[in-house]
ZANU-80729 format. One record per residue (C-alpha): residue in one letter; residue number from 1; x, y, z. Coordinates in Angstrom, 2 decimals. Layout:
! ZANU-80729
+------+-----+---------+---------+---------+
| code | pos |       x |       y |       z |
+------+-----+---------+---------+---------+
|    A | NUM |       X |       Y |       Z |
...
+------+-----+---------+---------+---------+
//
This chain:
! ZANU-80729
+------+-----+---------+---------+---------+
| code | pos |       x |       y |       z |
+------+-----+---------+---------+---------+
|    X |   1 |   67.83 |   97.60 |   80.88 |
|    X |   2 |   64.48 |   98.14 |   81.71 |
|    X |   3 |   62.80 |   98.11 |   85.34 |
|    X |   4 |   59.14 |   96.35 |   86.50 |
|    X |   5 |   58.40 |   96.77 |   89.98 |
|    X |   6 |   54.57 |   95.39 |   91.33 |
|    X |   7 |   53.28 |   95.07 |   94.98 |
|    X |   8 |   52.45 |   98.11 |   97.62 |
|    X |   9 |   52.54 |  101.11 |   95.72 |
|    X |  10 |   50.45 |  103.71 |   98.13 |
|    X |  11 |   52.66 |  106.66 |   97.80 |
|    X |  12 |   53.64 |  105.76 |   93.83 |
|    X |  13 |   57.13 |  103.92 |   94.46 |
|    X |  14 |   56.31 |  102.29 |   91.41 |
|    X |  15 |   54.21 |  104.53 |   89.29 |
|    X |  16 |   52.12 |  107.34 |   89.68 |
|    X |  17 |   53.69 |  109.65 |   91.53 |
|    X |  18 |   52.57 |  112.57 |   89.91 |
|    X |  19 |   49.00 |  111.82 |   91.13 |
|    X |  20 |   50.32 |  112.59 |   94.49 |
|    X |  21 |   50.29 |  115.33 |   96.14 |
|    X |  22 |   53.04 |  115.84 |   99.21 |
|    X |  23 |   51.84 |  113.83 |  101.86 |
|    X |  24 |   49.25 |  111.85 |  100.43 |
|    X |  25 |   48.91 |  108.11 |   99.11 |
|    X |  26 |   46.99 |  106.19 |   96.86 |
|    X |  27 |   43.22 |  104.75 |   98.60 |
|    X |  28 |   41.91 |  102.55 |   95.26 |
|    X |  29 |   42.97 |   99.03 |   95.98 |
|    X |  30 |   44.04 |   98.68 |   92.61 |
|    X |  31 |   46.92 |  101.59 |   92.80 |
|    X |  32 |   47.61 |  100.15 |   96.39 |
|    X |  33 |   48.19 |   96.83 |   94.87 |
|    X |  34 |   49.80 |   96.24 |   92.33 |
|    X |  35 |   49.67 |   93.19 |   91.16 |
|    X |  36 |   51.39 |   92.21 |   87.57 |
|    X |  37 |   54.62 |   93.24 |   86.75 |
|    X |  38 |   54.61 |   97.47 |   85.44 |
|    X |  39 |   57.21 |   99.21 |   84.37 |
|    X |  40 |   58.79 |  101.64 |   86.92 |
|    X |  41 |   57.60 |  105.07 |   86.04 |
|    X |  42 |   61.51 |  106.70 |   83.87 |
|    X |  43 |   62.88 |  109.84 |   85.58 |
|    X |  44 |   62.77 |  112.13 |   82.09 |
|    X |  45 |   65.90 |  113.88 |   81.17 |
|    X |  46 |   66.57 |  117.13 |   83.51 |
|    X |  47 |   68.21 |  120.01 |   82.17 |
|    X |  48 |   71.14 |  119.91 |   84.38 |
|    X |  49 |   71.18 |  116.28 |   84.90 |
|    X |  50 |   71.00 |  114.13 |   81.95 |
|    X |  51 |   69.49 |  110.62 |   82.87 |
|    X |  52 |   69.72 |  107.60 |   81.12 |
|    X |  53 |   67.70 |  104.35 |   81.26 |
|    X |  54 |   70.38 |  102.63 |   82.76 |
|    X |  55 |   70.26 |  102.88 |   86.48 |
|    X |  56 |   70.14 |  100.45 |   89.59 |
|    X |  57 |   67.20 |  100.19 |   92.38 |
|    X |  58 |   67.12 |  100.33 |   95.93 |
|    X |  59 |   63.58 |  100.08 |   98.47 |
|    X |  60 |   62.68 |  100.77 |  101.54 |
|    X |  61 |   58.85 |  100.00 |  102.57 |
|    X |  62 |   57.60 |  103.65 |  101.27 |
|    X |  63 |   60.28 |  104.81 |   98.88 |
|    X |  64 |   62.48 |  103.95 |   95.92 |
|    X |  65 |   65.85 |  105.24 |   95.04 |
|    X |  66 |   66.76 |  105.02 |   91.74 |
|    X |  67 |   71.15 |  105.14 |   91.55 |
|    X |  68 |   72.06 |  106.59 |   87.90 |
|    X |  69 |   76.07 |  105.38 |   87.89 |
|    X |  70 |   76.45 |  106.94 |   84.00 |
|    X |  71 |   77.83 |  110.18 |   83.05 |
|    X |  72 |   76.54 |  112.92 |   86.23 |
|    X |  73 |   76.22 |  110.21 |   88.70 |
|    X |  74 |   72.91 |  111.03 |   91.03 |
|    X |  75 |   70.18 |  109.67 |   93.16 |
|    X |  76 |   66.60 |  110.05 |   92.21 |
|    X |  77 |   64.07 |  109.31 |   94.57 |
|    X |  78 |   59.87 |  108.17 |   94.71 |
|    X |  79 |   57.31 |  107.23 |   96.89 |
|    X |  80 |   57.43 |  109.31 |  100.52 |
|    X |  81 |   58.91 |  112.35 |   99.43 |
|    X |  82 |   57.99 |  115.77 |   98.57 |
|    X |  83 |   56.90 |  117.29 |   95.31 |
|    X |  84 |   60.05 |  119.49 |   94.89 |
|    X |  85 |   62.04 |  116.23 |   95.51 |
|    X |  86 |   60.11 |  113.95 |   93.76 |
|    X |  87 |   61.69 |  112.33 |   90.14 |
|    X |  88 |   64.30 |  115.18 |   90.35 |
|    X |  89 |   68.07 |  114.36 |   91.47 |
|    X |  90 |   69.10 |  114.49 |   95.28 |
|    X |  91 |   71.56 |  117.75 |   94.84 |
|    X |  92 |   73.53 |  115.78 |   98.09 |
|    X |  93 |   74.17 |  112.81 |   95.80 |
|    X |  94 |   76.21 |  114.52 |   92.98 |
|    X |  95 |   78.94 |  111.99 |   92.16 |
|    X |  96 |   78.23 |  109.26 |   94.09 |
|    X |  97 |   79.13 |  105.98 |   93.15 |
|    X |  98 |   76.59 |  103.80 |   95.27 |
|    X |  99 |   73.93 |  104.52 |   97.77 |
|    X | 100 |   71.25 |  102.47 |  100.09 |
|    X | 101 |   67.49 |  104.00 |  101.58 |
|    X | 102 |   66.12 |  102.91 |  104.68 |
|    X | 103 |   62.94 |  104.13 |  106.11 |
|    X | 104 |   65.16 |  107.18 |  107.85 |
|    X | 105 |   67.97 |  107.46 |  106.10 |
|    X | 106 |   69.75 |  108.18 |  102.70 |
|    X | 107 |   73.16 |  107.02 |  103.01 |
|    X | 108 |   75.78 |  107.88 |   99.88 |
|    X | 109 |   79.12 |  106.56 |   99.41 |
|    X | 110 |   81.60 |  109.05 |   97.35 |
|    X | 111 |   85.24 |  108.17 |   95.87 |
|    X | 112 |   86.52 |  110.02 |   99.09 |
|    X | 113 |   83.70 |  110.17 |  101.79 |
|    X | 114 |   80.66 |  108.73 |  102.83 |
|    X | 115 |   77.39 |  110.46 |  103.99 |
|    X | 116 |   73.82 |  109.48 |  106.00 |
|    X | 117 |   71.08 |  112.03 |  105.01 |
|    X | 118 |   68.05 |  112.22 |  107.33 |
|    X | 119 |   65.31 |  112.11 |  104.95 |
|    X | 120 |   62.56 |  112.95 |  107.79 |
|    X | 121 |   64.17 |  116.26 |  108.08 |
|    X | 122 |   65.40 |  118.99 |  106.12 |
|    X | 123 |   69.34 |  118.98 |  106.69 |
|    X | 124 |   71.88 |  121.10 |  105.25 |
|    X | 125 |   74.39 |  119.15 |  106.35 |
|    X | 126 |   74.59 |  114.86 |  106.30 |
|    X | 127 |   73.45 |  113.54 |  110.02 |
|    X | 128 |   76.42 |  111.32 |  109.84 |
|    X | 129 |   79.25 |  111.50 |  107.63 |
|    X | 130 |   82.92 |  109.58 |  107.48 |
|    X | 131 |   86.28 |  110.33 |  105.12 |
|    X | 132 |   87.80 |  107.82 |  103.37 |
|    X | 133 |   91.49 |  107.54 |  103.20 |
|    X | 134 |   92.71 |  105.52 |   99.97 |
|    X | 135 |   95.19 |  102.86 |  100.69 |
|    X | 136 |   96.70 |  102.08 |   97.55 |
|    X | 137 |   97.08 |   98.60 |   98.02 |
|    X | 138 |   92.50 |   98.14 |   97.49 |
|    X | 139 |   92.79 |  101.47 |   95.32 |
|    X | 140 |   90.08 |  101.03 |   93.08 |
|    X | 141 |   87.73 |   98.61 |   95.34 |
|    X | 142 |   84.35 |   99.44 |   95.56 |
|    X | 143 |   82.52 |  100.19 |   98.44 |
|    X | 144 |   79.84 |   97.55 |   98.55 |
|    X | 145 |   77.22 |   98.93 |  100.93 |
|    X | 146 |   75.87 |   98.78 |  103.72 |
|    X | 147 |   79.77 |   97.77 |  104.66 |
|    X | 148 |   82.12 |  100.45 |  104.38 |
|    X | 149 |   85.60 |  100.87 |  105.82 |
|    X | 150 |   85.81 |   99.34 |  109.02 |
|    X | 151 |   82.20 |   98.42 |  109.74 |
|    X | 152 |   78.98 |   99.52 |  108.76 |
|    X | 153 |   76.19 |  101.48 |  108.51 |
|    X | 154 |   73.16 |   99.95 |  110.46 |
|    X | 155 |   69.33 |  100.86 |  109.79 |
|    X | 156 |   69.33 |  103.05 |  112.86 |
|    X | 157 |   71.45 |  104.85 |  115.11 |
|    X | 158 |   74.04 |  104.48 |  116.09 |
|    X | 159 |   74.36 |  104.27 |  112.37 |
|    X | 160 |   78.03 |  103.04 |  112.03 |
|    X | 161 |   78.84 |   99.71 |  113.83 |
|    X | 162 |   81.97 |   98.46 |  113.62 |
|    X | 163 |   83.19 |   94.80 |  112.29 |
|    X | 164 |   86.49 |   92.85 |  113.06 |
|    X | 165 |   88.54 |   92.81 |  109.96 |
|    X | 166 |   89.40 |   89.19 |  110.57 |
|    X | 167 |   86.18 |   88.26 |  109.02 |
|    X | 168 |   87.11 |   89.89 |  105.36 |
|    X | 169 |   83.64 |   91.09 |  104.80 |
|    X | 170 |   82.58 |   90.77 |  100.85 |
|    X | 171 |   78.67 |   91.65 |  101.63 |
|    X | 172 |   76.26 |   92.35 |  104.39 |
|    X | 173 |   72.49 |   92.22 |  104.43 |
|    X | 174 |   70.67 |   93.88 |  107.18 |
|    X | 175 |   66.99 |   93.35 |  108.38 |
|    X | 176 |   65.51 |   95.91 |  111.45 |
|    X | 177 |   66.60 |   92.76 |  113.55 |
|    X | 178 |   69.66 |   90.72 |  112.52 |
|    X | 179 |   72.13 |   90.66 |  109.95 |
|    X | 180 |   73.85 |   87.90 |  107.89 |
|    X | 181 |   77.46 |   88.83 |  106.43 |
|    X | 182 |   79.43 |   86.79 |  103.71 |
|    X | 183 |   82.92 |   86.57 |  103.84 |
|    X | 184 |   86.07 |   86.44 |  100.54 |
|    X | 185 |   86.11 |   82.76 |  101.80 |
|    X | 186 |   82.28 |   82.23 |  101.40 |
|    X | 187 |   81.61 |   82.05 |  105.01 |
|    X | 188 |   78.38 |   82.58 |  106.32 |
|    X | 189 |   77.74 |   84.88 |  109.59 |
|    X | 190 |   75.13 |   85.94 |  111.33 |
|    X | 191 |   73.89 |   88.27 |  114.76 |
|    X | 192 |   71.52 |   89.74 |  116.24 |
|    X | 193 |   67.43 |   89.09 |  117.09 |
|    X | 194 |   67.02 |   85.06 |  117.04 |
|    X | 195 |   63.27 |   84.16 |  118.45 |
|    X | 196 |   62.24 |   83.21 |  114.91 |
|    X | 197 |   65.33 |   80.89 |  114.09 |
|    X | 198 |   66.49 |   83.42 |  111.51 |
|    X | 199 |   70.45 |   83.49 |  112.51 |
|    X | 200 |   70.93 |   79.63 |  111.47 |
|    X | 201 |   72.34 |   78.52 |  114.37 |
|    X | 202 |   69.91 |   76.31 |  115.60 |
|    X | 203 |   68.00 |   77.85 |  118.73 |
|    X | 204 |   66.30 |   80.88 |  119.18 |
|    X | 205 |   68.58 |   83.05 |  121.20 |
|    X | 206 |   70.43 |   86.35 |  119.76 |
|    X | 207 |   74.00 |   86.67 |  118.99 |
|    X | 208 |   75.84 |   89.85 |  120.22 |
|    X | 209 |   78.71 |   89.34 |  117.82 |
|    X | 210 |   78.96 |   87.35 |  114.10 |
|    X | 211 |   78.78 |   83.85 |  114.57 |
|    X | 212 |   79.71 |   81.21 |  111.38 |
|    X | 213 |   76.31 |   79.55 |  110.71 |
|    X | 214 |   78.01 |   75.58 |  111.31 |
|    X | 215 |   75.73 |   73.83 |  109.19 |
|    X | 216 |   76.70 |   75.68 |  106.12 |
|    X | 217 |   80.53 |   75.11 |  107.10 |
|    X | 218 |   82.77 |   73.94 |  103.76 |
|    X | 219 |   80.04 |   75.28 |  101.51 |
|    X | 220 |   81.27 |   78.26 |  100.04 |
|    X | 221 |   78.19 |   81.24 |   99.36 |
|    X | 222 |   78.34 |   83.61 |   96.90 |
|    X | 223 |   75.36 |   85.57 |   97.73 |
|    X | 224 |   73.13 |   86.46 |  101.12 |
|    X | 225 |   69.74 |   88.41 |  101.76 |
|    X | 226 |   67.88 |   88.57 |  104.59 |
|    X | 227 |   63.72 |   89.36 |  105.13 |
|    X | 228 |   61.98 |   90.90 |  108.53 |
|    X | 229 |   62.64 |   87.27 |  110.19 |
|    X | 230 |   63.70 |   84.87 |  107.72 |
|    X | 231 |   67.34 |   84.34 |  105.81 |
|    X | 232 |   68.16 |   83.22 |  102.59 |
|    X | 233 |   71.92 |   82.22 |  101.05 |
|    X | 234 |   72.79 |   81.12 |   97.37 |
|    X | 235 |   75.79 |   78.37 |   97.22 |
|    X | 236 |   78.84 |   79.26 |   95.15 |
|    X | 237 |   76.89 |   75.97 |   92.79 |
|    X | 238 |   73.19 |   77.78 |   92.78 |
|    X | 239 |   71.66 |   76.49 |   95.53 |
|    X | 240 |   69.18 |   78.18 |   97.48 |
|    X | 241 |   68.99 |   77.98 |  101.49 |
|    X | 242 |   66.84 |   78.96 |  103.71 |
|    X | 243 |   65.97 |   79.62 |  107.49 |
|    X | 244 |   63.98 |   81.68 |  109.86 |
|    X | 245 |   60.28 |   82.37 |  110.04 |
|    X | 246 |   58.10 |   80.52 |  107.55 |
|    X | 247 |   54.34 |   82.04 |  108.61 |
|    X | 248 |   53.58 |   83.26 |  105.43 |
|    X | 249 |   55.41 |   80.62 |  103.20 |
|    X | 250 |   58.35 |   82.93 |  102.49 |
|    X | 251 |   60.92 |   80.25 |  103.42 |
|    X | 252 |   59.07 |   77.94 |  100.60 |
|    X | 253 |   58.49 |   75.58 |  102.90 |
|    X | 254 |   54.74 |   73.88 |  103.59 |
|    X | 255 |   52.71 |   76.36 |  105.85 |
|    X | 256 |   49.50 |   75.13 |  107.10 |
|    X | 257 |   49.11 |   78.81 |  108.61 |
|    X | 258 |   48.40 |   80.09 |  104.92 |
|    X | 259 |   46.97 |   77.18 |  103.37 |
|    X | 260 |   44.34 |   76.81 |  106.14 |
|    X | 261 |   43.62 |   80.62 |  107.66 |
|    X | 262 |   43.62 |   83.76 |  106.35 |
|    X | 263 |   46.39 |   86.77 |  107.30 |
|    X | 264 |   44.22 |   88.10 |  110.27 |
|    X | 265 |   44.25 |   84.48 |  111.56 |
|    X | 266 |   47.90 |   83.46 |  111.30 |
|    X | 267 |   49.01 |   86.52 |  113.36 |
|    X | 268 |   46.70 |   85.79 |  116.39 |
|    X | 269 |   48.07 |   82.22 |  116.24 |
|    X | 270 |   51.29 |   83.52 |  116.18 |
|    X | 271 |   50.71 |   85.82 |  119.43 |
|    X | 272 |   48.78 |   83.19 |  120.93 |
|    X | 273 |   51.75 |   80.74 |  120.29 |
|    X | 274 |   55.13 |   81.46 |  122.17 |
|    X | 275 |   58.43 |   80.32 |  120.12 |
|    X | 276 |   59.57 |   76.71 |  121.60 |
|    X | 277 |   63.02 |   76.11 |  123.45 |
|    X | 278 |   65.64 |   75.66 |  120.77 |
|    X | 279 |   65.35 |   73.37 |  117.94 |
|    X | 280 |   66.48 |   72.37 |  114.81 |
|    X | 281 |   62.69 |   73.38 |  113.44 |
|    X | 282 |   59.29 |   74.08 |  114.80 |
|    X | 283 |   56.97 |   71.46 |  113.22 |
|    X | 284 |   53.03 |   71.57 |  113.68 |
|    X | 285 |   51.11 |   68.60 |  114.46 |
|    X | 286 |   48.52 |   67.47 |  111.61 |
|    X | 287 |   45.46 |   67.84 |  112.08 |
|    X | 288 |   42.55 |   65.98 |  111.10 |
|    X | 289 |   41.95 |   65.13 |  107.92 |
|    X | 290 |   45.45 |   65.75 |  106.60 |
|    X | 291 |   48.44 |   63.29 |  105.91 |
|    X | 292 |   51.09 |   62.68 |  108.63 |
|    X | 293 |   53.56 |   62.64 |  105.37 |
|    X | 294 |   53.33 |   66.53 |  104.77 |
|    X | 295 |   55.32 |   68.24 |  107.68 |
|    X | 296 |   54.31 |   72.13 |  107.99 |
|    X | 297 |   57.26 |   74.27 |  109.32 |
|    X | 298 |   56.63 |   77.20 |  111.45 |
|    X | 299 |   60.40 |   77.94 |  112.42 |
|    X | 300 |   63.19 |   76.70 |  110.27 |
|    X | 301 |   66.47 |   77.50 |  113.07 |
|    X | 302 |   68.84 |   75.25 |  110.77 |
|    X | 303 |   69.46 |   76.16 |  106.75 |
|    X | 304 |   67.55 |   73.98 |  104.78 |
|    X | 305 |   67.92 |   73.39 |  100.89 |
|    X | 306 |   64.74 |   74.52 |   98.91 |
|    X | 307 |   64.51 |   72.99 |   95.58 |
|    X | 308 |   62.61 |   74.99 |   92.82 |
|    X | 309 |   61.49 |   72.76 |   90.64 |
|    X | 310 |   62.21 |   72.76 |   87.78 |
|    X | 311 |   65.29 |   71.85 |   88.95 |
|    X | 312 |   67.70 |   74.67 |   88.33 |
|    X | 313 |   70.28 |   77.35 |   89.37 |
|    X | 314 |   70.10 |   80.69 |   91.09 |
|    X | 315 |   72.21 |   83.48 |   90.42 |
|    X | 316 |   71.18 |   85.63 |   92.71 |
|    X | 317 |   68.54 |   85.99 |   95.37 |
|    X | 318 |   66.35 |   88.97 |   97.91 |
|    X | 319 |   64.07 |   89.47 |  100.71 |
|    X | 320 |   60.95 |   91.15 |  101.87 |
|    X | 321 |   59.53 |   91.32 |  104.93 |
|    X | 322 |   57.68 |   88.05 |  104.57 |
|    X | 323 |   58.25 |   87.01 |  101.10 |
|    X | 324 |   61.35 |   86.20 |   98.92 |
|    X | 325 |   62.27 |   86.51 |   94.98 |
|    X | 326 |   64.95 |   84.61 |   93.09 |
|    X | 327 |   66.61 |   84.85 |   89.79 |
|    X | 328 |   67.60 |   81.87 |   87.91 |
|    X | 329 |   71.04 |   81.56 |   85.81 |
|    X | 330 |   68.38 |   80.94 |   82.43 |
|    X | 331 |   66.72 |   84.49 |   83.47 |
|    X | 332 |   63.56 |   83.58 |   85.42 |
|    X | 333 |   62.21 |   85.22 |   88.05 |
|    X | 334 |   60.52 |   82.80 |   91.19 |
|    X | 335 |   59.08 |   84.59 |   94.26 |
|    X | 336 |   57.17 |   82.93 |   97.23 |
|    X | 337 |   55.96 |   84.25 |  100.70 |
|    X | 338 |   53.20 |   86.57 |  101.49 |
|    X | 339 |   51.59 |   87.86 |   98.48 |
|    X | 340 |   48.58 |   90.60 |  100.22 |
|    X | 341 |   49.61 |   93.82 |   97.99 |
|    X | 342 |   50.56 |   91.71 |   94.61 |
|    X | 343 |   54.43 |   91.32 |   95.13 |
|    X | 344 |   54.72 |   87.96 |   94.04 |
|    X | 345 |   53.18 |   89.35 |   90.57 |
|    X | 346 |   51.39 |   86.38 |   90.00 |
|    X | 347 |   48.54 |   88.66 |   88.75 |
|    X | 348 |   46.70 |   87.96 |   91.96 |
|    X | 349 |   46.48 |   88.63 |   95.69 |
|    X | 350 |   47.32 |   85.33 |   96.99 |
|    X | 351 |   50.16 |   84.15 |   98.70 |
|    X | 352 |   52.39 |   80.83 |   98.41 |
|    X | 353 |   54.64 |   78.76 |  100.01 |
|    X | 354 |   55.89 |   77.38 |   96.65 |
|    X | 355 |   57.84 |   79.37 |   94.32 |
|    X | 356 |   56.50 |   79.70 |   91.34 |
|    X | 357 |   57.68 |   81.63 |   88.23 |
|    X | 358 |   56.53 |   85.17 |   87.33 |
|    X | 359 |   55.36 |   84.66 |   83.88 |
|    X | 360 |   55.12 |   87.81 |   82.30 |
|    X | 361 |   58.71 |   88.19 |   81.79 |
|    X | 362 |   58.67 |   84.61 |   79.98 |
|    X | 363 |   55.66 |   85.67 |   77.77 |
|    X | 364 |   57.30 |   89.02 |   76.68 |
|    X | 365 |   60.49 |   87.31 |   75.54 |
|    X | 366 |   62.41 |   89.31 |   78.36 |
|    X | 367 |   65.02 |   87.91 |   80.75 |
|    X | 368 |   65.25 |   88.99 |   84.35 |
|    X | 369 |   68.79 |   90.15 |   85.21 |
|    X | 370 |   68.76 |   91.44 |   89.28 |
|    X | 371 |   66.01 |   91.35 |   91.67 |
|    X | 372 |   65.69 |   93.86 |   94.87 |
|    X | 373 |   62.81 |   93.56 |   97.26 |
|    X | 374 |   61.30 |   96.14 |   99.12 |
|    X | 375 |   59.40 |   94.91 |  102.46 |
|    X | 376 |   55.71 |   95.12 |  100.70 |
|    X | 377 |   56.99 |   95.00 |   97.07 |
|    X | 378 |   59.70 |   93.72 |   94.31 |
|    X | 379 |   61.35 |   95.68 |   91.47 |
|    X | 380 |   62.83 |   92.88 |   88.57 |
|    X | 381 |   65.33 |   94.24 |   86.25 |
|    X | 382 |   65.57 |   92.94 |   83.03 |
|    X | 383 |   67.24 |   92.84 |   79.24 |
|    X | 384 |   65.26 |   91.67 |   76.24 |
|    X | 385 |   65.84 |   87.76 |   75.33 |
|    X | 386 |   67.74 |   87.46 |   72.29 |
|    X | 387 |   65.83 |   84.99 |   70.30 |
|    X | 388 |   68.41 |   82.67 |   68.41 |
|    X | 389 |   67.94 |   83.23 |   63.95 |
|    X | 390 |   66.88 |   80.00 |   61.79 |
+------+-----+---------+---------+---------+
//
């Protein structure tokens, strides 16, 4: 399993890291941006850590952490770190068995404990940390971060926030603002920040507590993501929802805001341009010279159903800050939304409120397996296509 990773690369999450020295980041646009699909720069084998090829991803907006679950099970981390730390295995992360980055925080679950790392400051000791006592009726369950035993851990402090158990949490995705959960029962819920519709429910108002997003009621969900203000949820049949801020396109709804003005533009017009009282979705007027057929959404408060055409099913789905990538059960990778630093890897700089399939993986006979966003970037994993004999 091989991963490709293109999109804002200034302090070499993706490749190059070497070229860096501590503290600095990359200033030629074409470093900064990477556009087309590259192959993650391999951690090489370490004499006291042996690392194989096989390994999962997780982003923040300036770093990667690379989880290696096989044989000595360690973290390796790039982008915003130092030298001594860069490509060479987190000591703290010895035997862990999954782990999550945020833009303050390393946070690694163990068989009997879990631990948040500080990763602004040089700790000998884990800024938060939490035993875990093994019942063994879920003996051998996986932790499934961010959820842990009896709650959470949240992007910032307090960093555990506990959950009622009478939701049966099977996943959570967090953004800095809100945070959609999916339940055993395929339940939908969602709290927190609502002024750009992103919690589902309608209106614009936050939610203190986890509220069941109605409109997806007697749907069961298999999967949820969530972007800076925007949420997406896959069906347990492969459909893709959406809802929550569409400025840049990332719902994949029509936005005149990027066909019509450039990035500068669209965020005076959003500052310029209070959200409306609650609504099912903000809809712009047209304006001369265009159809009244198209409808442009600025605010999507309700789940809609995006079709990617061709018509087809996605396995499983994740979120930027203002774009979105989606994996398809035949192995294609789609991504939509703002595209400014390349992370759409279209080979270009341009963003769309269409998806539209990465082709590179098609045209080198490989098939995309997982997806995981960072906020300015995307990292596709991916297994060569078997090509059927005569």
């Amino acid at each position: 399993m091989r991963w490709f990773g293109f999109g804002f690369n200034a302090f070499g999450q993706i490749y190059g890291q070497d070229k860096l020295l501590e503290g600095e980041c990359f200033e030629n646009e074409q470093e900064v941006k990477v556009s087309s699909p590259t192959e993650c720069t391999a951690q090489e084998d370490r004499s006291d850590c042996r690392l194989k090829t096989d390994y999962q991803i997780r982003a923040s907006w300036s770093r990667r952490a690379s989880l290696y679950l096989n044989g000595d099970s360690c973290v390796c981390l790039s982008g915003f770190v130092s030298n001594d730390s860069c490509g060479n295995p987190v000591k703290e992360s010895r035997g862990c068995k999954d782990a999550i980055i945020s833009e303050s925080y390393l946070t690694l679950a163990f068989s009997d404990r879990l631990e948040s790392w500080d990763l602004q400051k040089k700790e000998t000791s884990p800024s938060w940390s939490m035993e875990i006592k093994t019942d063994p009726e879920i003996s051998g369950t996986p932790l499934n971060l961010p959820l842990v035993p009896g709650g959470y851990i949240a992007t910032k402090t307090p960093l555990y926030r506990s959950l009622s158990p009478h939701l049966r949490a099977k996943s959570l995705a967090l953004s800095s603002e809100h945070a959609i959960l999916l339940s055993a029962s395929g339940t939908v819920y969602t709290w927190g920040l609502g002024s750009h519709g992103q919690l589902g429910h309608g209106g614009l108002t936050p939610e203190e507590e986890p509220r069941a997003v109605e409109a997806l009621w007697g749907m069961p969900m298999s999967c949820v993501a969530t972007g800076g203000w925007h949420s997406v949820c896959i069906s347990d049949g492969g459909d893709l929802y959406v809802w929550g801020w569409n400025e840049s396109g990332q719902l994949g709804l029509p936005s005149r805001g990027l066909r019509k003005a450039t990035q500068q533009q669209i965020s005076q017009q959003q500052e310029e341009s209070p959200c409306r009282d609650a609504s099912t979705s903000t809809a712009e007027e047209p304006q001369e010279g265009e159809t009244h057929e198209e409808v442009f959404i600025s605010i999507q408060a309700f789940p809609a159903l995006l079709d990617i055409t061709p018509s087809c099913e996605v396995s499983t789905v994740s979120c930027g800050c203002r774009h979105t990538a989606a994996v398809t059960t035949t192995g294609d990778l789609y991504t939509w939304g703002w595209g400014d630093y390349g992370q759409l890897g279209h080979h270009t700089l341009i963003s769309s409120d269409e998806p539209q399939r990465v082709e590179l993986f098609k045209e080198q006979q490989m098939r995309v397996v997982d997806v995981v966003c960072g906020a300015w970037n995307t990292f596709a994993s991916v297994v060569k296509e078997e090509v059927a004999g005569p």
